[in-house]
C-alpha positions as CSV (number, residue, x, y, z in Angstrom):
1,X,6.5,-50.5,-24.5
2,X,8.8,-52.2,-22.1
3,X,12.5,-53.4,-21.1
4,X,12.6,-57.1,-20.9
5,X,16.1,-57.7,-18.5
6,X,17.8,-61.2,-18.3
7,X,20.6,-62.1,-15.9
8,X,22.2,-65.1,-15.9
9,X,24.9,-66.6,-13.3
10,X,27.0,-70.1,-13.0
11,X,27.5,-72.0,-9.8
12,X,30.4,-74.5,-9.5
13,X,32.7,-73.4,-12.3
14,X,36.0,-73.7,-10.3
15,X,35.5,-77.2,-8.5
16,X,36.7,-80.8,-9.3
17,X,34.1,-82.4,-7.8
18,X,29.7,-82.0,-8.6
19,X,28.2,-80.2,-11.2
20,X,28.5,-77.1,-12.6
21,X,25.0,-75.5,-12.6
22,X,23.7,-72.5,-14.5
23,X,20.6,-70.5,-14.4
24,X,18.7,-67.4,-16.1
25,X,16.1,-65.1,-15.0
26,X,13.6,-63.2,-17.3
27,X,12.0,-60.1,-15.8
28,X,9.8,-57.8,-18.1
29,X,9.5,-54.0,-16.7
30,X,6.1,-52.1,-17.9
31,X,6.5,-48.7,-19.6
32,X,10.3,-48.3,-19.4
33,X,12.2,-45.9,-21.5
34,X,15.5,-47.4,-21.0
35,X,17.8,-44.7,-22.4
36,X,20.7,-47.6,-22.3
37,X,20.4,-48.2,-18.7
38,X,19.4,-51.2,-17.0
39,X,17.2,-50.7,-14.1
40,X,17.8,-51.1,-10.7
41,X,15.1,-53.6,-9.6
42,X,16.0,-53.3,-5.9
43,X,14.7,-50.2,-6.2
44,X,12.0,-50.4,-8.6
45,X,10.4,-53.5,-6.9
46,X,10.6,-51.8,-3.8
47,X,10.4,-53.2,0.0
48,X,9.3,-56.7,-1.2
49,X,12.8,-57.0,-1.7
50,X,16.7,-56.8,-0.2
51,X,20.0,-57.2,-1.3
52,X,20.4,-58.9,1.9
53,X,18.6,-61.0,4.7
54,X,17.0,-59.3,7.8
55,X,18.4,-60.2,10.9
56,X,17.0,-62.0,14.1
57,X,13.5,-62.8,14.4
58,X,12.3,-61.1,11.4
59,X,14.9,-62.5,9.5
60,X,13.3,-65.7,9.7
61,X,9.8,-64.6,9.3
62,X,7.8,-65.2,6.1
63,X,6.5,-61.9,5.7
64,X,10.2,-59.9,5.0
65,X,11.2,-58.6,2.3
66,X,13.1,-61.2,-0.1
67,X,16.2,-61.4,0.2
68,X,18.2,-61.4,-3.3
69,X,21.8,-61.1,-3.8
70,X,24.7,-63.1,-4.4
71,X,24.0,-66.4,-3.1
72,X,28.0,-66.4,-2.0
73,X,26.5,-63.6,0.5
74,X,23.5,-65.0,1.8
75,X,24.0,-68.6,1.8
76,X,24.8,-69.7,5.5
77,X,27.8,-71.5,6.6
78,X,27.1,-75.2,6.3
79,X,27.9,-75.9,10.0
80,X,25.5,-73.1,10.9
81,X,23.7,-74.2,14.3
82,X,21.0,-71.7,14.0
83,X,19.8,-71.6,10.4
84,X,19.7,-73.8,7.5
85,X,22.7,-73.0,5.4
86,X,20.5,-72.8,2.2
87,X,17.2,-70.6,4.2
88,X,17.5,-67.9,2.8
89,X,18.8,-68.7,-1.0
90,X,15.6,-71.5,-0.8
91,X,13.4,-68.6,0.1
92,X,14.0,-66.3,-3.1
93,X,14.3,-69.2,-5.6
94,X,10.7,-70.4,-4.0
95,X,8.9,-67.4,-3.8
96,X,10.5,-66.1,-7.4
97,X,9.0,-69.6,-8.5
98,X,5.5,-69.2,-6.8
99,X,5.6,-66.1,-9.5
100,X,7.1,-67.2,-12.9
101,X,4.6,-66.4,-15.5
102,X,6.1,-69.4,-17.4
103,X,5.4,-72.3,-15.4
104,X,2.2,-70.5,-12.2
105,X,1.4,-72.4,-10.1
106,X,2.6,-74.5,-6.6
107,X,6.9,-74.4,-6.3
108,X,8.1,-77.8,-6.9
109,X,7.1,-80.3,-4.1
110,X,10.7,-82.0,-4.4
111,X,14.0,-82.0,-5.9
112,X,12.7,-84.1,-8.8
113,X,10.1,-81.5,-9.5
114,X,12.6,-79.2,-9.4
115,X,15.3,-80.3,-12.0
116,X,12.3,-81.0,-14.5
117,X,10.9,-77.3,-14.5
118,X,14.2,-75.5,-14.1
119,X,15.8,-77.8,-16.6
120,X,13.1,-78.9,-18.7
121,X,13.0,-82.0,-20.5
122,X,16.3,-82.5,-22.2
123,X,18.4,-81.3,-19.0
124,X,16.1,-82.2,-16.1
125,X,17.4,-84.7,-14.1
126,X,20.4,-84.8,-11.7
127,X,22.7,-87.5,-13.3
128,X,23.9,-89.4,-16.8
129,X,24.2,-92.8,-17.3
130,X,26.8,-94.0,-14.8
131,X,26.6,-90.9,-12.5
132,X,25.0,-93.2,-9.7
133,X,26.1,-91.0,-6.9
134,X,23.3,-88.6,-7.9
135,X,20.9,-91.2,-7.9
136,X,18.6,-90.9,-5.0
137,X,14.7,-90.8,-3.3
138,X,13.6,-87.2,-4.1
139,X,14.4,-84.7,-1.3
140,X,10.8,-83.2,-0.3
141,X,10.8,-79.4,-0.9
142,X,11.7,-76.7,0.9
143,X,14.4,-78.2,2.9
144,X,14.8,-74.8,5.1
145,X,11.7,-74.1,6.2
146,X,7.6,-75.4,5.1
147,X,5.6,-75.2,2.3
148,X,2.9,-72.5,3.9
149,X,6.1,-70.4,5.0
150,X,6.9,-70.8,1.3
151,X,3.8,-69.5,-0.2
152,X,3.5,-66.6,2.2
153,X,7.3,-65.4,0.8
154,X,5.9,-66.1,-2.6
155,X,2.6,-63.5,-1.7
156,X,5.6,-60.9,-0.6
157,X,7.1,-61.1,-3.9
158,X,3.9,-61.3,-6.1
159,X,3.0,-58.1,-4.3
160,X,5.7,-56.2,-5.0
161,X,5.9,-56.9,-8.9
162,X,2.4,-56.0,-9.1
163,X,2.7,-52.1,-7.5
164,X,6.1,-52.3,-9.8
165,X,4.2,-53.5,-12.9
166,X,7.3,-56.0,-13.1
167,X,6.3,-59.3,-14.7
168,X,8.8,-62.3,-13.9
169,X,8.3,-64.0,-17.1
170,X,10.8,-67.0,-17.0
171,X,13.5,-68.7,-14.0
172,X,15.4,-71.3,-15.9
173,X,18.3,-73.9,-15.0
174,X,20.9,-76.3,-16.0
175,X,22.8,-79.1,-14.7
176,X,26.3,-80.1,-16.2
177,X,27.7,-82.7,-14.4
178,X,30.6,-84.2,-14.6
179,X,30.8,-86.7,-17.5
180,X,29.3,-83.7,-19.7
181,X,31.5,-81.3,-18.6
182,X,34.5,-83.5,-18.8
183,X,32.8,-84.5,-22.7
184,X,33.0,-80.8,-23.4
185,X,36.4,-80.0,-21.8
186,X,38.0,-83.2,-24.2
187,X,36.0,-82.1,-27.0
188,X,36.8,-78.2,-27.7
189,X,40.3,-78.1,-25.2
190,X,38.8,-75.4,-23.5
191,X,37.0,-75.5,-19.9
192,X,35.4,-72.0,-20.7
193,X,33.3,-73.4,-23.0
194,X,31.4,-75.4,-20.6
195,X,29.8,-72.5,-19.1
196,X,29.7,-71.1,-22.8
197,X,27.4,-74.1,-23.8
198,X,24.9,-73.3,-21.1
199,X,24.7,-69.7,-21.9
200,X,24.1,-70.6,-25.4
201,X,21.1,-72.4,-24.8
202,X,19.5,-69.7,-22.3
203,X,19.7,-67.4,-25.0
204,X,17.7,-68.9,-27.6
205,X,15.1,-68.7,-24.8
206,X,15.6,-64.7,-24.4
207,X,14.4,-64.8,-28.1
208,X,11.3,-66.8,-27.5
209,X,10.2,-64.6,-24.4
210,X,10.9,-61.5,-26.6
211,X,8.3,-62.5,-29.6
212,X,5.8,-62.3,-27.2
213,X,6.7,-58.4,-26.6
214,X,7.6,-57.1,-30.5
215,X,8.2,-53.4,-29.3
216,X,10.3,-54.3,-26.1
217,X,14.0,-53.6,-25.7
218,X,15.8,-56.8,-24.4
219,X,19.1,-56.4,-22.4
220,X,21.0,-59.4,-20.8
221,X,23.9,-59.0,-18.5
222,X,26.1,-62.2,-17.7
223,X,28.9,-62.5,-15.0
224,X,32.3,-62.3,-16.7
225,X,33.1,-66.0,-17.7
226,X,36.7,-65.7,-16.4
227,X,39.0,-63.1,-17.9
228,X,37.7,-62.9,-20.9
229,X,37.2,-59.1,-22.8
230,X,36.1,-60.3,-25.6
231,X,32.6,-61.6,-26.6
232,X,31.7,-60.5,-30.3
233,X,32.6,-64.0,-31.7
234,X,30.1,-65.6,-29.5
235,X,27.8,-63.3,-29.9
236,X,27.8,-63.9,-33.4
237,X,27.0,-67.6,-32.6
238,X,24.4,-67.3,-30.4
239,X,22.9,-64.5,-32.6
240,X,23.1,-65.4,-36.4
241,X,22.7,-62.5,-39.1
242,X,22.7,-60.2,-36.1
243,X,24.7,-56.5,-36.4
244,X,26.7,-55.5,-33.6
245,X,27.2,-51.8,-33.1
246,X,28.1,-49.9,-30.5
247,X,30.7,-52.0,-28.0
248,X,32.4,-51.5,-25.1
249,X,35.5,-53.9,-23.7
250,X,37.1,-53.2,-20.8
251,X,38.9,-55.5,-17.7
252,X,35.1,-54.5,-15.7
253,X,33.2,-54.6,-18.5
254,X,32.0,-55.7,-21.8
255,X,29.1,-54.3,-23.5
256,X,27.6,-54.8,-27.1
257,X,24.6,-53.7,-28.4
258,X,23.2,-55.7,-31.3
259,X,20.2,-55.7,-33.5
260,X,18.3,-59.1,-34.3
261,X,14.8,-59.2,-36.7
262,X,14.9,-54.9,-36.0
263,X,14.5,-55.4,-32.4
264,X,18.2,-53.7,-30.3
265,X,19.5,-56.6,-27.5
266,X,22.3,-55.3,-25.3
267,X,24.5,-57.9,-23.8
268,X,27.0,-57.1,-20.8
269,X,29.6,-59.4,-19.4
270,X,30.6,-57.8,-16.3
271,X,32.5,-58.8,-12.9
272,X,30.7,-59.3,-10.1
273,X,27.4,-58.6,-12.0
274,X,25.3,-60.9,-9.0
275,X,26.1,-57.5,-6.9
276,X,24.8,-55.2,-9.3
277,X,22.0,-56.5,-11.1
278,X,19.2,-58.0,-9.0
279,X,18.0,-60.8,-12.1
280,X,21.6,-61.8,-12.2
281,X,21.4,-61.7,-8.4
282,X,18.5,-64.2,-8.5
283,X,20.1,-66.4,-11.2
284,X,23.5,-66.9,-8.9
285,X,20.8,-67.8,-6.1
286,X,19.1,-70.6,-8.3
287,X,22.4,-72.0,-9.9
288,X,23.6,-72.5,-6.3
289,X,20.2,-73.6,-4.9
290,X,20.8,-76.3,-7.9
291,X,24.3,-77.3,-6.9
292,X,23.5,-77.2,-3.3
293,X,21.1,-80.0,-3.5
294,X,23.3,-82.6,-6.0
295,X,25.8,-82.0,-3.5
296,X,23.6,-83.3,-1.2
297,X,22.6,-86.0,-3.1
298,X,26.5,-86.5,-3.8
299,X,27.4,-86.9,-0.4
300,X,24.4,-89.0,0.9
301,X,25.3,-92.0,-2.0
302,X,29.2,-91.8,-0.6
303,X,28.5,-91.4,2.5
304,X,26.2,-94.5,3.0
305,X,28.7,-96.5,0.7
306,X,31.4,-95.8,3.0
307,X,29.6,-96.8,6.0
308,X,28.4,-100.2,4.4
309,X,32.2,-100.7,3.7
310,X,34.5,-99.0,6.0
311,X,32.3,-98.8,8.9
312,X,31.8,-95.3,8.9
313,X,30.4,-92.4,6.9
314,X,33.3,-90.3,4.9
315,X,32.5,-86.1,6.2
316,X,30.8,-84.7,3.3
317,X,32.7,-82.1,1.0
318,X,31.6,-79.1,-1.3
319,X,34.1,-80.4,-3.9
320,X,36.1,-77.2,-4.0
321,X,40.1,-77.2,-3.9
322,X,42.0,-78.7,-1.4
323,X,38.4,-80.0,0.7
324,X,38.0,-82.1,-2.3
325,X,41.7,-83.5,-2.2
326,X,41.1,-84.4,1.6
327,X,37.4,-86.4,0.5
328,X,39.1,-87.8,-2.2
329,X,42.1,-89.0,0.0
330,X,39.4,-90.3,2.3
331,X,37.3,-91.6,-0.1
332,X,39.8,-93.9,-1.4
333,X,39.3,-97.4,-1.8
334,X,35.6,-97.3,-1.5
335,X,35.9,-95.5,-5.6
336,X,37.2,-97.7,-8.0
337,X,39.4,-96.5,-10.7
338,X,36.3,-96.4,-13.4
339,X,34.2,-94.5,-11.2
340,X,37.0,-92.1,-10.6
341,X,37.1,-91.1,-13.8
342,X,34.3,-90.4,-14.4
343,X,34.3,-89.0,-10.5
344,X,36.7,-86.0,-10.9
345,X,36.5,-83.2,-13.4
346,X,39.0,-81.7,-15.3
347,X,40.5,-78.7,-14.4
């Protein structure tokens, strides 16, 4: 028998401006006798991996180890003259999607591509109806480095989770921009929830990857969504019919173990859980690679509207705080007030 470990992350919770984007990672380790603990797959994949990028030369070299941590660590600053701010988090969302059991294959070719097999069909695109500052020509794929570069990190990776007998059985995404969000927020009075809904779906997918293993342990660890100690309600939602024993709440942690159709799931809301837990590592990695790239999108519509009416192109903003007051400020007239509703989230 074996553990089947799930992490899941968010990216963009906090800002009024873009998405918010969530992902999940599914990893199955062979022959694990779990006694409760979650393993530590930085160790048990071994050198095809770090918990951060190597430095100089080699840090740019296909061959090294993957780099997998919290993308808030690893993701370069965006005026960075020497690297592409998004090298390194590309890299380990590539190569961890050159060996996804769920989807082999070639890593998408494009952002397009991208959205559709993260996301699937019902959440794979970048925008809603009215969202037209999303619309764009796909963005060819990677964007930090080239496609042979690509599939040489990808060998690294498959390499290691062979000699580890670790399977990478799913890497999954979603995109909640703003009109959803904002629908949400209006809907249930409670911002939480946004990120709620996303875990929700993710883990009707843990349940489908666990059928295909019937004497496998499944345990899922989540970042803490906010301050919140409590999670047995939800688990009761996203689990129906299921017993929850053993539980542990605590300002760090949160742990429950539960038992669904006589198989035991632990789920853990912890802080800071993208340090300590490589699969939620991973997922903080895609979510950002996500958000990264409908900023991108975000900022090329506005930009090239505010050249075509003021002249010049507005400087492009990550949407967060008081960076997002000063685009908006900017921004001004070129947004009228329909799309400005829609525009800026709710807090």
């Amino acid at each position: 028998m074996g553990l089947i470990v799930v992490g899941i992350d968010e990216a963009g919770y906090g800002p009024r401006l873009g998405p918010m984007c969530s992902a999940m990672t599914i990893w199955r380790v062979d022959s694990w006798k779990s006694s409760g603990s979650s393993p530590d797959l930085w160790k048990v994949i071994g050198p095809s991996v770090s918990r951060r990028p190597a430095l100089g030369l080699r840090g740019r070299a296909a061959s090294a180890p993957i780099a997998i941590a919290d993308s808030k660590v690893i993701k370069r600053p965006n005026d960075s003259a020497i690297v592409h701010p998004l090298c390194h988090i590309e890299r380990g969302v590539l190569a961890a999607l050159a060996c996804e059991e769920a989807s082999p294959g070639e890593p998408p070719a494009d952002d397009v591509a991208l959205a559709s097999r993260l996301c699937g069909s019902a959440h794979g695109k970048w925008h809603a109806d009215g969202e037209h500052w999303y619309e764009s020509d796909p963005t060819p794929l990677p964007v930090s480095s080239t496609p042979d570069a690509m599939r040489i990190s990808g060998n690294v990776l498959r390499k290691g989770l062979r000699a580890a007998s670790v399977s990478l059985l799913a890497v999954r995404g979603r995109i909640i921009a703003e009109t959803e969000f904002n629908d949400i927020i209006r809907r249930t009075g409670n911002k939480a929830q946004v990120a709620i809904t996303a875990i929700g779906g993710f883990v009707r997918e843990v349940v489908e990857q666990a059928d295909r293993f019937p004497g496998d342990d499944v345990q899922i660890v989540c970042d803490r969504l906010g301050g919140r100690e409590r999670y047995a309600d939800l688990l009761g939602r996203w689990f129906p019919g299921a017993a929850i024993g053993d539980s542990v709440e605590s300002p760090d942690r949160s742990r429950y173990w539960i038992e669904v159709a006589g198989r035991r799931i632990g789920v853990a809301f912890e802080v800071q859980a993208d340090g300590t837990h490589l699969p939620v590592a991973l997922s903080s990695m895609v979510a950002k690679y996500l958000r990264e790239l409908a900023m991108a999108r975000f900022n090329r519509y506005w930009g090239a509207r505010s050249t075509d009416l003021l002249g010049a192109a507005i400087k492009p903003t990550a949407g967060y705080g008081s960076d997002a007051g000063r685009w908006l400020a900017e921004a001004g007239e070129i947004i009228d007030p329909a799309e400005r509703v829609r525009l800026v989230r709710l807090a």
